[in-house]
TIMI-2910 file (N, C-alpha, C, CB; in pm, 1 decimal, decimal comma, always signed):
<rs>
+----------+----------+----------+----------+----------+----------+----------+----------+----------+----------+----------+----------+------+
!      n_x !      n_y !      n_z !     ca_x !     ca_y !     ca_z !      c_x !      c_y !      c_z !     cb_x !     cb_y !     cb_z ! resn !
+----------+----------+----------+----------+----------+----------+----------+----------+----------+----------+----------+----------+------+
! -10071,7 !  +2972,4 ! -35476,4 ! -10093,1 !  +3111,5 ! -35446,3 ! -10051,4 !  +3143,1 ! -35303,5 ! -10238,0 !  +3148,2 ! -35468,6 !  Unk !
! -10052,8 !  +3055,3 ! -35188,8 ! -10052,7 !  +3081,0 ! -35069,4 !  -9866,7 !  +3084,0 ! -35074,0 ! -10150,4 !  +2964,8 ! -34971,3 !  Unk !
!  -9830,5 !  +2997,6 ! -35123,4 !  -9644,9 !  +2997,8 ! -35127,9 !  -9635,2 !  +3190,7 ! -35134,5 !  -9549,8 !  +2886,8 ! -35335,4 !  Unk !
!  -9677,4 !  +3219,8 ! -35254,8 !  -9662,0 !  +3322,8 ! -35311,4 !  -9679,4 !  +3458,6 ! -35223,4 !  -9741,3 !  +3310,1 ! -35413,8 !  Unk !
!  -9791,1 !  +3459,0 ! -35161,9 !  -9839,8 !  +3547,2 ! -35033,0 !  -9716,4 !  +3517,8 ! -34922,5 ! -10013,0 !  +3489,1 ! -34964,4 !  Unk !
!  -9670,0 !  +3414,1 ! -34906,7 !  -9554,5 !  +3404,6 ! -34786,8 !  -9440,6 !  +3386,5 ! -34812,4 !  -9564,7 !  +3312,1 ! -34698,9 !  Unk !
!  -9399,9 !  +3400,6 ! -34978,7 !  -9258,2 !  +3463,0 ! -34972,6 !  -9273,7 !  +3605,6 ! -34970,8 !  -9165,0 !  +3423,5 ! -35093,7 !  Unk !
!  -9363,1 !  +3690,2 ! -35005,3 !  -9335,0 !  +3869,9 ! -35022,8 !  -9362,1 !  +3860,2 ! -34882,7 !  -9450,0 !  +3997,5 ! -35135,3 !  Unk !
!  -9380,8 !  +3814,3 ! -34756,7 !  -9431,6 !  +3908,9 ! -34630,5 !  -9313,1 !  +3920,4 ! -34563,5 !  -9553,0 !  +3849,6 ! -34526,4 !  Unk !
!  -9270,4 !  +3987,6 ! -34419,4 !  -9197,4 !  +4003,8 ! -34381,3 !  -9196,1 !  +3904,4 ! -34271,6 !  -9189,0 !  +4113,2 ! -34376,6 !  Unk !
!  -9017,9 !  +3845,6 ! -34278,6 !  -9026,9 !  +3718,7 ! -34207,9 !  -8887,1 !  +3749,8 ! -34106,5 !  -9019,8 !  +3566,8 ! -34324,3 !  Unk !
!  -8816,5 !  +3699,9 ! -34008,7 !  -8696,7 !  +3665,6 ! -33937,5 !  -8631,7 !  +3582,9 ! -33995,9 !  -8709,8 !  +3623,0 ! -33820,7 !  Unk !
!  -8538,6 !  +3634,4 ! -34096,9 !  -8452,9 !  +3466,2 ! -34137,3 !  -8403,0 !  +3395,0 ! -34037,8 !  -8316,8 !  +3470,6 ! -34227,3 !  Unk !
!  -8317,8 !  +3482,6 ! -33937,8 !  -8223,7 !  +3443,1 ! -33855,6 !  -8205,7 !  +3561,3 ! -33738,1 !  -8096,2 !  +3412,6 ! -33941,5 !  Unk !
!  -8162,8 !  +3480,7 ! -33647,1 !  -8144,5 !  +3575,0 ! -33479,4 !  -8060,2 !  +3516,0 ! -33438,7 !  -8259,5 !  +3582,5 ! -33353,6 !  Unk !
!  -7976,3 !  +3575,4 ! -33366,3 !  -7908,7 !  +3511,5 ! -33196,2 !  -7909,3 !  +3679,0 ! -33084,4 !  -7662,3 !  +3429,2 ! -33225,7 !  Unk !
!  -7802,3 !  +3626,0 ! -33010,4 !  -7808,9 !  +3756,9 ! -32876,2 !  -7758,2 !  +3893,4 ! -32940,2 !  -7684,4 !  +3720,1 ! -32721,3 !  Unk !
!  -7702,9 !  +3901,4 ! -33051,4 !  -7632,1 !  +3962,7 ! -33085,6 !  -7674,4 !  +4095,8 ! -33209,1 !  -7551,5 !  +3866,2 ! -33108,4 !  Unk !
!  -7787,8 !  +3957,2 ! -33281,3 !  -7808,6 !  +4040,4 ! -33439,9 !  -7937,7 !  +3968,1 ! -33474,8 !  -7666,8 !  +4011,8 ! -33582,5 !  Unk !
!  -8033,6 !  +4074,5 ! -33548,1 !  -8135,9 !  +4001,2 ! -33609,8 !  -8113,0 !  +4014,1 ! -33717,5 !  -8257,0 !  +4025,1 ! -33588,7 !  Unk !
!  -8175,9 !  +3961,3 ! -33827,7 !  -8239,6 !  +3988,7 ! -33979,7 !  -8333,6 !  +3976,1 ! -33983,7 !  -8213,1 !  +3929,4 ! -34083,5 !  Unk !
!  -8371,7 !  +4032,4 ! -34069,1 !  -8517,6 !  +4033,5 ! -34138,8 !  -8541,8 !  +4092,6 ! -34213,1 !  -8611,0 !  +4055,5 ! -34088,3 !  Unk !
!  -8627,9 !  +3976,9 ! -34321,3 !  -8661,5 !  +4032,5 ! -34467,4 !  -8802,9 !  +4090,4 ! -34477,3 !  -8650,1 !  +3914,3 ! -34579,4 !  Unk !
!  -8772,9 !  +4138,1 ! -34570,4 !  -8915,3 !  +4214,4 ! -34582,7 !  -8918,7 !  +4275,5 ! -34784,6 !  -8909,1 !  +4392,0 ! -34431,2 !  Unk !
!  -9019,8 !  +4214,5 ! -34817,4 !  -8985,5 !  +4252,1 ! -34979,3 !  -9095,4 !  +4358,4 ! -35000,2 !  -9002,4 !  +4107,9 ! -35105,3 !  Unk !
!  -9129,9 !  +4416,6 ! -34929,1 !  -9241,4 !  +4528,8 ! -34954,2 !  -9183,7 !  +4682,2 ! -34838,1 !  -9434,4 !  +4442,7 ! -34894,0 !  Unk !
!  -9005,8 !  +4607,9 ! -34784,9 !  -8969,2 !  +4753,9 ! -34721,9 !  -9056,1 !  +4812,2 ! -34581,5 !  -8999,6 !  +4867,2 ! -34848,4 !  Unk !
!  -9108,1 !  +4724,7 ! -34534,9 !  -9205,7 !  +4750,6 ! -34444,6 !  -9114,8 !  +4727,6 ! -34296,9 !  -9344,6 !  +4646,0 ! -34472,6 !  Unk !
!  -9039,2 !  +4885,7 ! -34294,9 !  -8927,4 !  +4922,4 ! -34190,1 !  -9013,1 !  +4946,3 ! -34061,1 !  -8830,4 !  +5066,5 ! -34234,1 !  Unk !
!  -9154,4 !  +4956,2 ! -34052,5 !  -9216,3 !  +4962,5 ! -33884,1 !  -9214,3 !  +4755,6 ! -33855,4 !  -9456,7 !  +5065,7 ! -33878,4 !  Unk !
!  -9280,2 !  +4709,4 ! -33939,4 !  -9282,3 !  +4540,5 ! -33962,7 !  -9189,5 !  +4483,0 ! -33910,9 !  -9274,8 !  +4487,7 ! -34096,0 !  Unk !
!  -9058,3 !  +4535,0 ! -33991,2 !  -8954,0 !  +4472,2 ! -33938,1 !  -8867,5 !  +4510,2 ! -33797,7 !  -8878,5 !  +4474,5 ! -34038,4 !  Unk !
!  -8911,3 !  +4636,0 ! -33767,0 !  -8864,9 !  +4646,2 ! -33620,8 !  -8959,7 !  +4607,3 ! -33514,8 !  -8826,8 !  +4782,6 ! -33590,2 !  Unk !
!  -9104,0 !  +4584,0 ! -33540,7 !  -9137,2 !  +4531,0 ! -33444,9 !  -9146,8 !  +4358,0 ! -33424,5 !  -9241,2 !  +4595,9 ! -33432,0 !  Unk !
!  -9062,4 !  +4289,8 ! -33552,7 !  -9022,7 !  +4171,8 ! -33532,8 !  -8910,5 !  +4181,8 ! -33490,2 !  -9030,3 !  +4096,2 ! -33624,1 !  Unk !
!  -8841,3 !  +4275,5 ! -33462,0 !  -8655,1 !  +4219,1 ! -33455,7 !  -8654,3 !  +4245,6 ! -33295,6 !  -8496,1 !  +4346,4 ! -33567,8 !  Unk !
!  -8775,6 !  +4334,2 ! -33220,9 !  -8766,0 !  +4362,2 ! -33130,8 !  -8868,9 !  +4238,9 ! -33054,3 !  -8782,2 !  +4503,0 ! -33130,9 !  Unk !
!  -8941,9 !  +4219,1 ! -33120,4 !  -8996,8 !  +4085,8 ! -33024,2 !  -8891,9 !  +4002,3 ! -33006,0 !  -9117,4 !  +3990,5 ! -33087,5 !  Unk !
!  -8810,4 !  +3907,5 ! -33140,1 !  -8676,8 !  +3819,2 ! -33097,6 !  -8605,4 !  +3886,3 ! -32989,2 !  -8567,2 !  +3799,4 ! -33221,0 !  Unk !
!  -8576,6 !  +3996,8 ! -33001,7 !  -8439,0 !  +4058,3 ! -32873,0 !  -8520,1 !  +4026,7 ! -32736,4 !  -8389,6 !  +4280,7 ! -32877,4 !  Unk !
!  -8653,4 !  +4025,3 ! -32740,8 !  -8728,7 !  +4003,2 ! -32604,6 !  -8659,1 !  +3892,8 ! -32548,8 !  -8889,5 !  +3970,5 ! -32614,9 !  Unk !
!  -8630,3 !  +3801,3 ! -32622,6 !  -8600,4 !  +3663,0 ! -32573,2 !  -8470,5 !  +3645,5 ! -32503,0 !  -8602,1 !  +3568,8 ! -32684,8 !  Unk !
!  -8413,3 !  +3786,1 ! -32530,8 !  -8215,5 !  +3776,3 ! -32467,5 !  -8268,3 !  +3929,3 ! -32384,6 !  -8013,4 !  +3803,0 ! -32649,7 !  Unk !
!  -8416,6 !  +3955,1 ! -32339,9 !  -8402,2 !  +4094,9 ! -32286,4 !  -8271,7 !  +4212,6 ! -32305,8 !  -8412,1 !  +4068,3 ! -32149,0 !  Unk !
!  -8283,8 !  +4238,1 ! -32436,9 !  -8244,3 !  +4313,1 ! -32559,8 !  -8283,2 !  +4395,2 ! -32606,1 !  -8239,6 !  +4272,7 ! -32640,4 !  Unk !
!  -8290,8 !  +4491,0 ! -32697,0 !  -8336,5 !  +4540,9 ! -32791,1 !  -8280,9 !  +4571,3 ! -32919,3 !  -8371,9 !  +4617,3 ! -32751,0 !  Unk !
!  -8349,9 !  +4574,0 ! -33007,2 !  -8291,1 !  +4583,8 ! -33151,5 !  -8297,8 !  +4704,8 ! -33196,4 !  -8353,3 !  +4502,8 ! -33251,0 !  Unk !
!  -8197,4 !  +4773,8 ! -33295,6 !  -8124,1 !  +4903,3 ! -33316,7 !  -8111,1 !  +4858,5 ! -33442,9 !  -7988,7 !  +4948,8 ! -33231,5 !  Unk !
!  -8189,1 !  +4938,4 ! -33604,9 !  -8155,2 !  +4915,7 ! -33728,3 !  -8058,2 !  +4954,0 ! -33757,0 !  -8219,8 !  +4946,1 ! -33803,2 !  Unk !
!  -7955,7 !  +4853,3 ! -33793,4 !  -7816,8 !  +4874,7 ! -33869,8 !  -7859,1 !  +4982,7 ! -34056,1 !  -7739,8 !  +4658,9 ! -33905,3 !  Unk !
!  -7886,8 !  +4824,4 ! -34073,6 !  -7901,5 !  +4848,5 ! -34227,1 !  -8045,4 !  +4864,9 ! -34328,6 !  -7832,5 !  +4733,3 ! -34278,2 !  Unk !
!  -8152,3 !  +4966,8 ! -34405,4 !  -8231,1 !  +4929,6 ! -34442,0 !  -8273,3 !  +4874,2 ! -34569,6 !  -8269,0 !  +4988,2 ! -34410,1 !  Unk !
!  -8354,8 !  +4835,7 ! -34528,9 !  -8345,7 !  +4751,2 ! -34724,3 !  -8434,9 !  +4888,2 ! -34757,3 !  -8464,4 !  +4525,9 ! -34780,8 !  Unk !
!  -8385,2 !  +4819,0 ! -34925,3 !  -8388,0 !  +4987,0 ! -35036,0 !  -8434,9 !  +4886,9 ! -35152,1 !  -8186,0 !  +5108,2 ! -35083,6 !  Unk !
!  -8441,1 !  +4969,1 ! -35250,6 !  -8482,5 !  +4875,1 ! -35402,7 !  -8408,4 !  +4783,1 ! -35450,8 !  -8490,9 !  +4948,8 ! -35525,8 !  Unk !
!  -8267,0 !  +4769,9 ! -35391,9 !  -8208,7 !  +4638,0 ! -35435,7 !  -8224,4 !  +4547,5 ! -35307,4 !  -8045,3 !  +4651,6 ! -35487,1 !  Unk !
!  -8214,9 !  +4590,6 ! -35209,2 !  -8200,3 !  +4500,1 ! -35099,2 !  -8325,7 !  +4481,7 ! -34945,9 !  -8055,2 !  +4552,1 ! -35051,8 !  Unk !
!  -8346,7 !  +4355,4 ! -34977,2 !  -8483,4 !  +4291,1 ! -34946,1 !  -8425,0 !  +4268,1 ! -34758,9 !  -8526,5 !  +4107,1 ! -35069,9 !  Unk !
!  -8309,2 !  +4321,0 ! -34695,8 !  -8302,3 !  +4260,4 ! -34546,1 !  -8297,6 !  +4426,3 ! -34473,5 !  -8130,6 !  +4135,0 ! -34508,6 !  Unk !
!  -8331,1 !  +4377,5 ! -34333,9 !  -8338,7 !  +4471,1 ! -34260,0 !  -8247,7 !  +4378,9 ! -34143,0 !  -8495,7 !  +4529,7 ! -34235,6 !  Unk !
!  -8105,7 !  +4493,9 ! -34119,3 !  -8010,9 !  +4420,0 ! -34021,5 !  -8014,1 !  +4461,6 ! -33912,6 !  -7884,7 !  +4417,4 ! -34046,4 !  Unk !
!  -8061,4 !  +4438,5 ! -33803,5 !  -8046,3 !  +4513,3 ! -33659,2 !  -7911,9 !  +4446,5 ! -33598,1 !  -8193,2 !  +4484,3 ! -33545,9 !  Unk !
!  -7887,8 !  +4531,6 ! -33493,9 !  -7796,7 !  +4520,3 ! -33379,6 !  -7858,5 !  +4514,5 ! -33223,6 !  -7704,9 !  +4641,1 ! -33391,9 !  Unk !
!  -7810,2 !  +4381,5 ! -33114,7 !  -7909,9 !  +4409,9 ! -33042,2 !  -7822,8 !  +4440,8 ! -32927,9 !  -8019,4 !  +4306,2 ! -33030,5 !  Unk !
!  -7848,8 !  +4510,2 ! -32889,1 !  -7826,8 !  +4587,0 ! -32738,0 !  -7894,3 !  +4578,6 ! -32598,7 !  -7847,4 !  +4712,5 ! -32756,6 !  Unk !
!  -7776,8 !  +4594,4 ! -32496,3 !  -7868,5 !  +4565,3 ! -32382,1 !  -7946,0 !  +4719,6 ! -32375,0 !  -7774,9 !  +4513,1 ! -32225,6 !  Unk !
!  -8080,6 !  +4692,3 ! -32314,9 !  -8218,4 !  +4782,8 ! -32230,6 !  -8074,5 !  +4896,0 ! -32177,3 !  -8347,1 !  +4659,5 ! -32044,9 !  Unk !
+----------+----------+----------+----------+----------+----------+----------+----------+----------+----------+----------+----------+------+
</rs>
């Protein structure tokens, strides 16, 4: 059951200086920007949603930009 609870939550697949992802299977577009913007903390960055996930698509793509 616990697997199950932590594939639907919203997670960071992947980051660098450039781009985040992040999934999110419940669409939870405040969730995922305030994860994509903690990672950009780390390149003093910020993250800018490219792409949002919708009923087919489970990622949220940012772009990160300098402050």
């Amino acid at each position: 059951m616990l697997i199950a609870a932590e594939s639907c939550a919203t997670d960071v697949v992947t980051s660098n200086p450039r781009s985040v992802l992040v999934e999110s299977w419940w669409m939870g577009g405040a969730e995922a920007q305030k994860m994509a913007d903690a990672e950009m903390r780390k390149y003093s960055r910020v993250a800018l949603m490219r792409l949002k996930a919708d009923y087919d698509e489970t990622n949220y793509v940012f772009e990160c930009v300098d402050r």
